[in-house]
MARDOMAR-962567 format. One record per residue (C-alpha): residue in one letter; x, y, z; residue number from 0. Coordinates in nm, 4 decimals. Layout:
BEGIN
{"A"; {X; Y; Z}; NUM},
...
This chain:
BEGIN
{"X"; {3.9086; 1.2589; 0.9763}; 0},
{"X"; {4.3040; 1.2497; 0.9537}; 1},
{"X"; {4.3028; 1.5544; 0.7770}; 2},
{"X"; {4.1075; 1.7405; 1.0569}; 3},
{"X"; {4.2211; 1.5614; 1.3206}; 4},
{"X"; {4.5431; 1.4665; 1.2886}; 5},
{"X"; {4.6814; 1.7379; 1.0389}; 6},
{"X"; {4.5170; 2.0187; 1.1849}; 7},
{"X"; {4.3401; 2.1750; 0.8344}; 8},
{"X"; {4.0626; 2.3734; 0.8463}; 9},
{"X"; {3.7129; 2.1898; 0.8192}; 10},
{"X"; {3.6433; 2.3950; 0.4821}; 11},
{"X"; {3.9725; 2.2995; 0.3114}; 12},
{"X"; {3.9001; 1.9452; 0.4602}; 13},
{"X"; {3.5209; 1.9887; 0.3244}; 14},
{"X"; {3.6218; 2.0926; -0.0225}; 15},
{"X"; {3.9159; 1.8688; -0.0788}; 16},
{"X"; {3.6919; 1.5195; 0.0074}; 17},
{"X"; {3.3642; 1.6600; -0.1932}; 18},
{"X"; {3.1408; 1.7457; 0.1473}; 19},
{"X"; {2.9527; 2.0906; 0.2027}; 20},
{"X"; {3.1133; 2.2092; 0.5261}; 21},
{"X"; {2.7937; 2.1657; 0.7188}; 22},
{"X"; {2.7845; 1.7904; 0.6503}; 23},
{"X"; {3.1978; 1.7569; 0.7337}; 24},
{"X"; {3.1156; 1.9413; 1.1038}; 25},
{"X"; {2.8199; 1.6889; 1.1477}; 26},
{"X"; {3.0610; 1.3699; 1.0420}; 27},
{"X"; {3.3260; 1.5247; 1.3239}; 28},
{"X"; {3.0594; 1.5664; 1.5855}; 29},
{"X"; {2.9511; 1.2058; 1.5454}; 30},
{"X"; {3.3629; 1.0734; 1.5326}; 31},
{"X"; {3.4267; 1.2685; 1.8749}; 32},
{"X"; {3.0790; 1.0936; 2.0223}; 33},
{"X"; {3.2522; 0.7677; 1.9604}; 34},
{"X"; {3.5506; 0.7801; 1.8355}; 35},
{"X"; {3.6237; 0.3948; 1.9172}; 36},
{"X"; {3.3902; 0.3144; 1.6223}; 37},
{"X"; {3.4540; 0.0251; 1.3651}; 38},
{"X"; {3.4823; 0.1137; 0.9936}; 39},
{"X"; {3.4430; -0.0069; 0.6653}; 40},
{"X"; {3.1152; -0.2368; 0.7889}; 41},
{"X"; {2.9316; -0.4351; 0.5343}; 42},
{"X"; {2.5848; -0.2838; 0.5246}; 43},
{"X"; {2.2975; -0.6103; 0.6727}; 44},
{"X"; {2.0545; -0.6347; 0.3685}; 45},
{"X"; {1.6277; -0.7189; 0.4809}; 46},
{"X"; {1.4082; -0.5692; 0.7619}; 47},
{"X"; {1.5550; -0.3311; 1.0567}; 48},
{"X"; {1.4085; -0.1580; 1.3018}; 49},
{"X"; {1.1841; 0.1233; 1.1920}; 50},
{"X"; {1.3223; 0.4488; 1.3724}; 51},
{"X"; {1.1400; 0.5567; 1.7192}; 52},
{"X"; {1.0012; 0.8536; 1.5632}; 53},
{"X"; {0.7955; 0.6530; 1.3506}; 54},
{"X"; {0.6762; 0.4312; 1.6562}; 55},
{"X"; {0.6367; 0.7312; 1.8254}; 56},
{"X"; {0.3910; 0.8724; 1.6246}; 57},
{"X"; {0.1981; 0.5633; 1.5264}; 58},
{"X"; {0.1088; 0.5180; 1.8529}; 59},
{"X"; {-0.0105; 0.9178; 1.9117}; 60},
{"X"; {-0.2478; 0.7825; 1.6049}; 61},
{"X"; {-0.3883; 0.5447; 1.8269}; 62},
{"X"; {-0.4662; 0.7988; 2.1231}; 63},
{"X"; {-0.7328; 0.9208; 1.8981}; 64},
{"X"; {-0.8962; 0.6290; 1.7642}; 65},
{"X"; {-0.7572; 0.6183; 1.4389}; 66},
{"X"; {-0.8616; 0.3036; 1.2844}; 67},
{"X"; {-0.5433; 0.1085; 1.1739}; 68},
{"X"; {-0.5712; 0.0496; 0.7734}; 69},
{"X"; {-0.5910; -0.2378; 0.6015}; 70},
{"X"; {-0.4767; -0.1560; 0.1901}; 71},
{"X"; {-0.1701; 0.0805; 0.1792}; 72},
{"X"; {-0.0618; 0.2621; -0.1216}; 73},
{"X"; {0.3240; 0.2804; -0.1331}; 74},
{"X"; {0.5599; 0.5082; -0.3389}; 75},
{"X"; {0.9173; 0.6455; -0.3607}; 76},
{"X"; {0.9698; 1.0289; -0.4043}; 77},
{"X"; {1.3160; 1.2031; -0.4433}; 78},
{"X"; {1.3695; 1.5569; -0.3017}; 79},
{"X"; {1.6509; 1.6804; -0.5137}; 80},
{"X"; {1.9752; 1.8159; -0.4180}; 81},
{"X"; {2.1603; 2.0928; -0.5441}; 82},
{"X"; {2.4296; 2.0744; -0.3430}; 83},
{"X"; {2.7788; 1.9281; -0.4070}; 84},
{"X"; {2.7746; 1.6291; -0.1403}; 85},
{"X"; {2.9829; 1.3384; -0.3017}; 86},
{"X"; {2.7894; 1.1177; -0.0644}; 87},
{"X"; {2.4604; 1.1827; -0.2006}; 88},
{"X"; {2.3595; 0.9683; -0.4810}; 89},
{"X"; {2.1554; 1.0384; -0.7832}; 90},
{"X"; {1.7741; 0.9273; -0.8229}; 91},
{"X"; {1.5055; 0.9929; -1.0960}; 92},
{"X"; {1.3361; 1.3257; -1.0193}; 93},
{"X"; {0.9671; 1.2907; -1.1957}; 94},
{"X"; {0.9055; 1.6484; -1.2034}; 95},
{"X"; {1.2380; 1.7009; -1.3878}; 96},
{"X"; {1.2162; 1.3930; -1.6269}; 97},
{"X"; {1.5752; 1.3405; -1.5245}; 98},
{"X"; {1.8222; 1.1816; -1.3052}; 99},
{"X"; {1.9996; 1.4209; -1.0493}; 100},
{"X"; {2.1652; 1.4129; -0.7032}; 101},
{"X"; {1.8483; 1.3723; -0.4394}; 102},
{"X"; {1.7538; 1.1832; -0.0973}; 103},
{"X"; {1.4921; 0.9213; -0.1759}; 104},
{"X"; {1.2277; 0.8730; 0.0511}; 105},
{"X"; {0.9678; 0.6071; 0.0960}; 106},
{"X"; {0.6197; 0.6593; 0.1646}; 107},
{"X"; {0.3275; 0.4662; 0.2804}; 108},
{"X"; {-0.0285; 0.5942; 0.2720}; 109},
{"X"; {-0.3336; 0.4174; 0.4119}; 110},
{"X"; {-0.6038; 0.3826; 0.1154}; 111},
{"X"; {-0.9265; 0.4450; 0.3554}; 112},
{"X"; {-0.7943; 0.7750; 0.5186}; 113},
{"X"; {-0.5369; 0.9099; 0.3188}; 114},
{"X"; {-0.2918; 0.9396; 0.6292}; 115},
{"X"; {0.0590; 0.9067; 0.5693}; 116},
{"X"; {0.1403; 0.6505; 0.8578}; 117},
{"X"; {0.4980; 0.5293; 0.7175}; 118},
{"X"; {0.8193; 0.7610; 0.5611}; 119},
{"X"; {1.1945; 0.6455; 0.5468}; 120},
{"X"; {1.4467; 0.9161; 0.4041}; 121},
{"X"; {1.6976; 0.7238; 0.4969}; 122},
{"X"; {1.7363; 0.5018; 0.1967}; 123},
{"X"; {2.0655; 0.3965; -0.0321}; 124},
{"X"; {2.0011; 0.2712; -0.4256}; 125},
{"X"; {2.1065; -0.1359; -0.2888}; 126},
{"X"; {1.8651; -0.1052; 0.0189}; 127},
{"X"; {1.5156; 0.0564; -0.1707}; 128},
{"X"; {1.4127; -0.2826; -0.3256}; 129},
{"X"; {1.4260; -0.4172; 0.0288}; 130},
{"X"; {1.2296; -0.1521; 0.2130}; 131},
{"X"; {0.8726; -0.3111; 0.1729}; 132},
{"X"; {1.0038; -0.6016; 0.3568}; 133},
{"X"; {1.1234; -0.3103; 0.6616}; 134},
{"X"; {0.7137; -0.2007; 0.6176}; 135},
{"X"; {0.5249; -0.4735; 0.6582}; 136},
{"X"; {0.7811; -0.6241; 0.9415}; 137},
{"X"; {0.7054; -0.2435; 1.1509}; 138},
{"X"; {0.3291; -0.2820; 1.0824}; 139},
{"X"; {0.3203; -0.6593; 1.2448}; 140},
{"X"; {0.5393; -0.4995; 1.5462}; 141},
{"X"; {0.3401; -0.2114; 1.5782}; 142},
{"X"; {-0.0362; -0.4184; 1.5384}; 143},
{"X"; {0.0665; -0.7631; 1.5608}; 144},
{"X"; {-0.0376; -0.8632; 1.2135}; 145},
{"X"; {0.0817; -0.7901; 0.8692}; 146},
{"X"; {-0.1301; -0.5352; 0.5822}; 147},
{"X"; {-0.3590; -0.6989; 0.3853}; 148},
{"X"; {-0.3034; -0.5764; 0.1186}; 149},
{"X"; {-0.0265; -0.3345; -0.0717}; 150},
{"X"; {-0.0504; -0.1345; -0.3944}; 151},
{"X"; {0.2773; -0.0142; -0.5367}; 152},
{"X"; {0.4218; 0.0659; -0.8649}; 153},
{"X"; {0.5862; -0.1159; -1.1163}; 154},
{"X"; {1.0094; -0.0382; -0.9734}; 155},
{"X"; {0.8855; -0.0531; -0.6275}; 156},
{"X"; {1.0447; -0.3796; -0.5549}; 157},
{"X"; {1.1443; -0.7168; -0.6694}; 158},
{"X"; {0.9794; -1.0450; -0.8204}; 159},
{"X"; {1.1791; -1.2282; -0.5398}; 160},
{"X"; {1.0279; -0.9907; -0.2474}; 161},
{"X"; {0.6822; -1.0112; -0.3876}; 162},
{"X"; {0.7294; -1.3940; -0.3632}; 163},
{"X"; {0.7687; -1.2865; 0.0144}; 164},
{"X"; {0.4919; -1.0839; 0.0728}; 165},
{"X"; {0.2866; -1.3724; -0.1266}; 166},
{"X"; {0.4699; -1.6444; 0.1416}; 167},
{"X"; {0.3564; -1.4209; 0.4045}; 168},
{"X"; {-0.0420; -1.4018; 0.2886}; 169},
{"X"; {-0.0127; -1.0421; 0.1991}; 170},
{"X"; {-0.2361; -0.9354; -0.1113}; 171},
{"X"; {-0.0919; -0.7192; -0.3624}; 172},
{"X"; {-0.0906; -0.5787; -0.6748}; 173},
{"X"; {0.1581; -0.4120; -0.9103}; 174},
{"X"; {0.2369; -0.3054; -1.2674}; 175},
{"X"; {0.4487; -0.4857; -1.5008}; 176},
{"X"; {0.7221; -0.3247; -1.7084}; 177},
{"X"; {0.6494; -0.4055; -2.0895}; 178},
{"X"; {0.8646; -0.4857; -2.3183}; 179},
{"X"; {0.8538; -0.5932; -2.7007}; 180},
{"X"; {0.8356; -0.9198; -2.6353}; 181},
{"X"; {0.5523; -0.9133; -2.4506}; 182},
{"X"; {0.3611; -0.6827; -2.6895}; 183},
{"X"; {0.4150; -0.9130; -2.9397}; 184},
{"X"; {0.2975; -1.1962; -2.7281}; 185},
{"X"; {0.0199; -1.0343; -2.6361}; 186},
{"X"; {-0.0780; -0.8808; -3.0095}; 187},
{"X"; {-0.0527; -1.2384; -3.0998}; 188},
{"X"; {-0.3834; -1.3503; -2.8792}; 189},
{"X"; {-0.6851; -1.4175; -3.0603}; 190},
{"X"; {-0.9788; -1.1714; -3.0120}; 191},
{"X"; {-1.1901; -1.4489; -2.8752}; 192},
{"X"; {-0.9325; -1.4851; -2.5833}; 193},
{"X"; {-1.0097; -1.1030; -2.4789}; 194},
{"X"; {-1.3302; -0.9957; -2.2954}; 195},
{"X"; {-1.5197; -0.6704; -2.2254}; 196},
{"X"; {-1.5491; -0.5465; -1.8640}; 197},
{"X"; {-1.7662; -0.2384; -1.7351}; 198},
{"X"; {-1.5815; -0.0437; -1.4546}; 199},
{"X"; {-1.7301; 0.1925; -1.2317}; 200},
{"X"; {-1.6830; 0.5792; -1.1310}; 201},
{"X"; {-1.4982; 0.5818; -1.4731}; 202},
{"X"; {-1.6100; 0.9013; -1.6892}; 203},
{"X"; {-1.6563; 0.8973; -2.0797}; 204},
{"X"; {-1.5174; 0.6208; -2.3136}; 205},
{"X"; {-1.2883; 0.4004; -2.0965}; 206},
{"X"; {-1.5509; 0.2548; -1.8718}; 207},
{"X"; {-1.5387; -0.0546; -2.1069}; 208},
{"X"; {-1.1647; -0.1621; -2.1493}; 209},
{"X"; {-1.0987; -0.5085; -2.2919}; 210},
{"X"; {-0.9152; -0.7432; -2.0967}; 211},
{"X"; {-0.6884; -1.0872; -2.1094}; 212},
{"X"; {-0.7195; -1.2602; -1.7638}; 213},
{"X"; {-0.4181; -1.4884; -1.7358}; 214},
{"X"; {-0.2274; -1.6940; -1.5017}; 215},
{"X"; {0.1735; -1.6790; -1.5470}; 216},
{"X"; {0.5185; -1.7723; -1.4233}; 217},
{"X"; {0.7802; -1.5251; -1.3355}; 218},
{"X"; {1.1603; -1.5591; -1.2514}; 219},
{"X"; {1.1815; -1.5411; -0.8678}; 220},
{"X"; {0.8281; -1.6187; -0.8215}; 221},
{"X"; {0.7546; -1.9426; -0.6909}; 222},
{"X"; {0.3676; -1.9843; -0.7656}; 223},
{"X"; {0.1743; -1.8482; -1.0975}; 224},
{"X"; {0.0938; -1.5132; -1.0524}; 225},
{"X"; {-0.2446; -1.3283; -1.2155}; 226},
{"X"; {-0.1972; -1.1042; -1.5193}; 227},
{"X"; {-0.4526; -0.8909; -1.6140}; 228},
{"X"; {-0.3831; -0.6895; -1.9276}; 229},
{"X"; {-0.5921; -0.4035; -2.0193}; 230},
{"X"; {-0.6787; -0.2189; -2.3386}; 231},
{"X"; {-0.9203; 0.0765; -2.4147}; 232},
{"X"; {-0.8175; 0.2414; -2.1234}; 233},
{"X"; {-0.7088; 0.5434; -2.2861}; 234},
{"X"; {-0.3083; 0.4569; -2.3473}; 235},
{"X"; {-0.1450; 0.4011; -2.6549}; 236},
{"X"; {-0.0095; 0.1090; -2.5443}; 237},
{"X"; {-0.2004; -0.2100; -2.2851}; 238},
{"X"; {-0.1436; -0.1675; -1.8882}; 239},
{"X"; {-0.0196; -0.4890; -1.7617}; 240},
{"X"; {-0.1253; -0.5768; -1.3753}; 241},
{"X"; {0.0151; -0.8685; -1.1643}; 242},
{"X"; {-0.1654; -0.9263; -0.8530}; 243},
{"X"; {-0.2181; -1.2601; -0.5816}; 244},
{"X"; {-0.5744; -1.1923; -0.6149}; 245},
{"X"; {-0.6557; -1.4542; -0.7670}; 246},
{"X"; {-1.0380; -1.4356; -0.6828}; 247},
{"X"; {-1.1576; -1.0737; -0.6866}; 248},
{"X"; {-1.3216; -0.9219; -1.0187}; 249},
{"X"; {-1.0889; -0.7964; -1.2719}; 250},
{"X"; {-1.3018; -0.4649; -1.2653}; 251},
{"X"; {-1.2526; -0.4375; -0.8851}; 252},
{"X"; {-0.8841; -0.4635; -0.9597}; 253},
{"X"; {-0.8685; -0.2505; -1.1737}; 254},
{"X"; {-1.0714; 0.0764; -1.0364}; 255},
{"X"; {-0.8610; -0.0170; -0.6903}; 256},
{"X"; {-0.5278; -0.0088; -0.9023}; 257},
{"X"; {-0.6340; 0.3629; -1.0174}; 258},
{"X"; {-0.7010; 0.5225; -0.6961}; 259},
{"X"; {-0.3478; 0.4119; -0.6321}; 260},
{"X"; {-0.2675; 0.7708; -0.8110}; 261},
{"X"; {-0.3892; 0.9522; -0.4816}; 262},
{"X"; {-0.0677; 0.9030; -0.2588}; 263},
{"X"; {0.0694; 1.0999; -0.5842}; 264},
{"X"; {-0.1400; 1.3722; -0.5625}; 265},
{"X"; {-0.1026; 1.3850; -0.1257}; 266},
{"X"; {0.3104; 1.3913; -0.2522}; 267},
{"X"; {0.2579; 1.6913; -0.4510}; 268},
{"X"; {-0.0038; 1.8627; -0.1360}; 269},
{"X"; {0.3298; 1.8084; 0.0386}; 270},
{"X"; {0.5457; 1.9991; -0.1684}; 271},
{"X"; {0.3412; 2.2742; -0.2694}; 272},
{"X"; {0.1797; 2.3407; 0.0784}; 273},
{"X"; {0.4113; 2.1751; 0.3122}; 274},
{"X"; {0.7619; 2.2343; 0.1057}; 275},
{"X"; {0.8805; 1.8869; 0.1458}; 276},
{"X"; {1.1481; 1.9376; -0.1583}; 277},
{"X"; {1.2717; 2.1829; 0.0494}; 278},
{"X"; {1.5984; 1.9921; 0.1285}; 279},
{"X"; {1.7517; 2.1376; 0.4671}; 280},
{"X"; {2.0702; 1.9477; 0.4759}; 281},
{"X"; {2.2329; 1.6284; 0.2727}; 282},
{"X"; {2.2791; 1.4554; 0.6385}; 283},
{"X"; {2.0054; 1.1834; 0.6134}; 284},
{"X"; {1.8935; 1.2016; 0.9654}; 285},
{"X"; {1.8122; 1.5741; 0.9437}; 286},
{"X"; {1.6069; 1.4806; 0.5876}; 287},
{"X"; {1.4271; 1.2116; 0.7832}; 288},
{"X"; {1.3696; 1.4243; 1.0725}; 289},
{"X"; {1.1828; 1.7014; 0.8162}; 290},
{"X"; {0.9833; 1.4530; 0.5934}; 291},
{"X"; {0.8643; 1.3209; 0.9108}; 292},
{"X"; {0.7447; 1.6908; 1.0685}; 293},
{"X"; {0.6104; 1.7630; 0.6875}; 294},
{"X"; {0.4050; 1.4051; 0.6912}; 295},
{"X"; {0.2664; 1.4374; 1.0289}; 296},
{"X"; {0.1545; 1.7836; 0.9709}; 297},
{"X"; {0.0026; 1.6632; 0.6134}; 298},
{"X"; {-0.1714; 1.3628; 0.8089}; 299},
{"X"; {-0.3156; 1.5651; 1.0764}; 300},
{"X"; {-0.4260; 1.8273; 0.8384}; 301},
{"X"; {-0.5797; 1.5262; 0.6232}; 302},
{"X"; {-0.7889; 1.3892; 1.0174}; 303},
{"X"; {-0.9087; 1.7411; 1.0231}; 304},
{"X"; {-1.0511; 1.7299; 0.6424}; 305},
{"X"; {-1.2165; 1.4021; 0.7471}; 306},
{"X"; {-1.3798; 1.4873; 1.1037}; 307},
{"X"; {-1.5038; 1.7994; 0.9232}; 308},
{"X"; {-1.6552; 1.5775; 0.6206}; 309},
{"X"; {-1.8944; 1.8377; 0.4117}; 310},
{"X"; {-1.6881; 1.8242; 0.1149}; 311},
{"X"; {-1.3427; 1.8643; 0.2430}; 312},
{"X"; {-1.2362; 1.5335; 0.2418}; 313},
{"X"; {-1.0450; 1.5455; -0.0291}; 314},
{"X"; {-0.9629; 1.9239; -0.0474}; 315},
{"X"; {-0.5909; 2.0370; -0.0679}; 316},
{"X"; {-0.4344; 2.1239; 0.2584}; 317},
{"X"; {-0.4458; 2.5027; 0.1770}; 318},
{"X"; {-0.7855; 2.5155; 0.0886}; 319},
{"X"; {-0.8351; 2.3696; 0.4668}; 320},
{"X"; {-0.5450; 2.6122; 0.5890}; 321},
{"X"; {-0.7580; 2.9383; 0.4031}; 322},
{"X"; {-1.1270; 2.7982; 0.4925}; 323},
{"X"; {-0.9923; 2.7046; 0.8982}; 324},
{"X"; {-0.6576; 2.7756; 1.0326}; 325},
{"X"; {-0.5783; 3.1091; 0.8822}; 326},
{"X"; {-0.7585; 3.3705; 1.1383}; 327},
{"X"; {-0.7471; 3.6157; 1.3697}; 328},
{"X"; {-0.8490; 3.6340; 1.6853}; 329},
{"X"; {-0.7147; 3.6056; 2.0813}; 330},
{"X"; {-0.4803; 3.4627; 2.3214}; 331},
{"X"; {-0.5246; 3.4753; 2.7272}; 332},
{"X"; {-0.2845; 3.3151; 2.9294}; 333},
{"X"; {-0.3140; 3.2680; 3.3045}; 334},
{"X"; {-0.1413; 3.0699; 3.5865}; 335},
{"X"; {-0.3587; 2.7100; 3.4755}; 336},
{"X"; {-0.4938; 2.7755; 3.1253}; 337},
{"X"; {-0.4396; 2.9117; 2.7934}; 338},
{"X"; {-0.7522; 3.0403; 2.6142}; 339},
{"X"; {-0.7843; 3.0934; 2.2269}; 340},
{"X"; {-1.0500; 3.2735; 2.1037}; 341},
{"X"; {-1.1432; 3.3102; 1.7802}; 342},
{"X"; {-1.3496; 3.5764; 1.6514}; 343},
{"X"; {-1.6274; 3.5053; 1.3560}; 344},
{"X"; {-1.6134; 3.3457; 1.0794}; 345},
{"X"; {-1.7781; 3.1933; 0.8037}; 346},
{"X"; {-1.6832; 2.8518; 0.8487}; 347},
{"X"; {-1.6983; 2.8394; 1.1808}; 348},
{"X"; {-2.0180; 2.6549; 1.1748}; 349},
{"X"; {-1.8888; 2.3552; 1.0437}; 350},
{"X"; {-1.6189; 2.3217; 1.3185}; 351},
{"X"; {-1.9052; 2.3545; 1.5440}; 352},
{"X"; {-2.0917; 2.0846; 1.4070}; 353},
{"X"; {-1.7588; 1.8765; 1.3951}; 354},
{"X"; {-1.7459; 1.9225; 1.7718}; 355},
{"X"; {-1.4087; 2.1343; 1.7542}; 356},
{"X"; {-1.5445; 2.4076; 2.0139}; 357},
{"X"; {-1.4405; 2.4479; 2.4056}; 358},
{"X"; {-1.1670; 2.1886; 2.3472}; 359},
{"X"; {-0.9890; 2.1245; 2.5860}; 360},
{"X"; {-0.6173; 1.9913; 2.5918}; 361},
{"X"; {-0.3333; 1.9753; 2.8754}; 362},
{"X"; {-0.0002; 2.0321; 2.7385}; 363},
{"X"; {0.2702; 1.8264; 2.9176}; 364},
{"X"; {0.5494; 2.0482; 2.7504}; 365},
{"X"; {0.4286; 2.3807; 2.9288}; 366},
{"X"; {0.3530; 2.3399; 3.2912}; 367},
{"X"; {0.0619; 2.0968; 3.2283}; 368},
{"X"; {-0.1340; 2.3823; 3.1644}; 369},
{"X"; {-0.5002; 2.3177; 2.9527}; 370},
{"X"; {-0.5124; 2.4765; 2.6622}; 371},
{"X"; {-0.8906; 2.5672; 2.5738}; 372},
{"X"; {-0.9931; 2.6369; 2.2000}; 373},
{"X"; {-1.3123; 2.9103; 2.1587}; 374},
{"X"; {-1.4770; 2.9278; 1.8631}; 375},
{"X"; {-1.6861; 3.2805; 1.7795}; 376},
């Protein structure tokens, strides 16, 4: 800011001499002369804050239409990469890569019964992502008065010491464990009596019958024993290892719920391809939050029309929907008190028919209050 300021350079000498792309330097200046009075070098306040109004705001526009509010979330972290040469953006494992490399990590929360993103934070640092579970479940009990009942997450998600949290607060969960040698070895040590054969369901081929070792275990940072479940036959090389609070369900129950965990994955990568969400428009994190936000709300609404249309498409890809509903022709009338879309034939029509998508009818605050009326041919 002296530099620019105070010296007079140029914001692209300033840019390039401090490591910024010159976009990112003209934000930083536009937010100094807003308040230039502001306090620096601030130590960061670690655990819950508020969740940003966007989110609010469009948790509650899921409410206006009778979404039910979930009960089991899937959670995950994905990193849009950068390929820029911000010196403020740091560097974060990019799975499609297989490698480390400057990206914005964002964290994502998925509801297990109807696949709707209702939860994203781009706005994340390395010391603050362990800590942003805690930030979830604190917006979900502001936002419905309770907390989730349950949350499925991977294995770096978070800590021991926040899962002893979630566990103080009654909030189910489970989780993989990281092996390591030692435990192999524990765990090769076992007796075959101690292991037992389970049948799962909705499994195909030879892994419906894993074996399993049902134990109870301390942790570091976990106050209470915690279940273990470890699992072999289940087509790895090497055994899965689960930790969970449920300390009464079926391990087979645990086990099929832990593996539809993988969907949130696959609604990541509908995202990218369809919605271009590793399409990184700027290294400012507000702007990144801003876009993750537009591409999860458009992914979620595309994911209530899959479901109201049922027949199939509830788990088609969001361009199968766009090809099969949104992409046609047809036409527009506009008058002094309504806006009328017509479109002409088509094959699918029928369904969105049935789904009770014809002569809609919508007022739109944002353009005279007119009613916007939706014709189906």
């Amino acid at each position: 800011m002296r530099a620019y300021f105070a010296d007079k350079l140029p914001s692209k000498e300033v840019a390039k001499r401090f490591g910024y792309t010159d976009g990112s330097f003209l934000v930083l200046a536009h937010q100094f002369r807003q308040n230039p009075q502001r306090e620096f070098y601030l130590f960061s306040v670690k655990g819950p804050q508020v969740a940003p109004k966007k989110d609010k705001v469009w948790f509650d526009a899921m409410k206006s239409i009778n979404i039910d509010r979930g009960i089991s979330f899937d959670l995950d972290f994905h990193s849009i990469p950068f390929h820029g040469e911000d010196a403020l953006v740091e560097k974060h494992y990019i799975s499609k890569r297989s490698r480390k490399q400057k990206g914005i990590l964002v964290f994502l929360a998925q509801d297990a019964k109807t696949r709707v993103f209702c939860y994203a934070n781009a706005d994340l640092r390395k010391d603050e992502q362990n800590d942003e579970i805690l930030q979830f479940v604190e917006f979900w009990k502001q936002r419905t008065g309770n907390y989730p009942q349950e949350l499925i997450l991977d294995s770096k998600l978070t800590t021991y010491a926040n899962l002893n949290k979630l566990n103080q607060k009654g909030i189910l969960f489970m989780t993989l464990r990281r092996r390591s040698q030692k435990m192999l070895q524990l765990i090769n040590d076992e007796p075959v009596s101690a292991w037992r054969r389970i049948e799962l369901e909705s499994v195909s081929r030879i892994y419906r019958t894993p074996r399993i070792l049902d134990q109870k275990i301390a942790l570091k940072d976990y106050q209470e024993e915690i279940r273990q479940l470890v699992v072999k036959d289940l087509g790895h090389e090497e055994p899965m290892f689960l930790l969970t609070n449920h300390l009464k369900c079926s391990a087979a129950k645990l086990i099929n719920r832990y593996a539809k965990r993988m969907i949130i994955e696959n609604r990541i990568e509908d995202s990218i391809d369809f919605f271009h969400m590793d399409a990184l428009s700027s290294s400012v994190a507000m702007k990144v939050n801003l876009d993750v936000q537009l591409s999860l709300m458009a992914s979620s609404l595309y994911r209530l029309l899959a479901l109201k249309i049922a027949n199939g498409y509830e788990d088609a890809k969001s361009s199968h929907l766009f090809r099969d509903f949104i992409d046609a022709t047809g036409n527009i009338r506009i008058t002094k008190k309504q806006i009328t879309v017509e479109f002409q034939k088509r094959a699918h029509n029928p369904l969105l028919i049935a789904a009770g998508l014809n002569n809609i009818e919508t007022r739109i605050p944002w353009i005279d209050n007119k009613i916007l009326r939706i014709v189906l041919g």
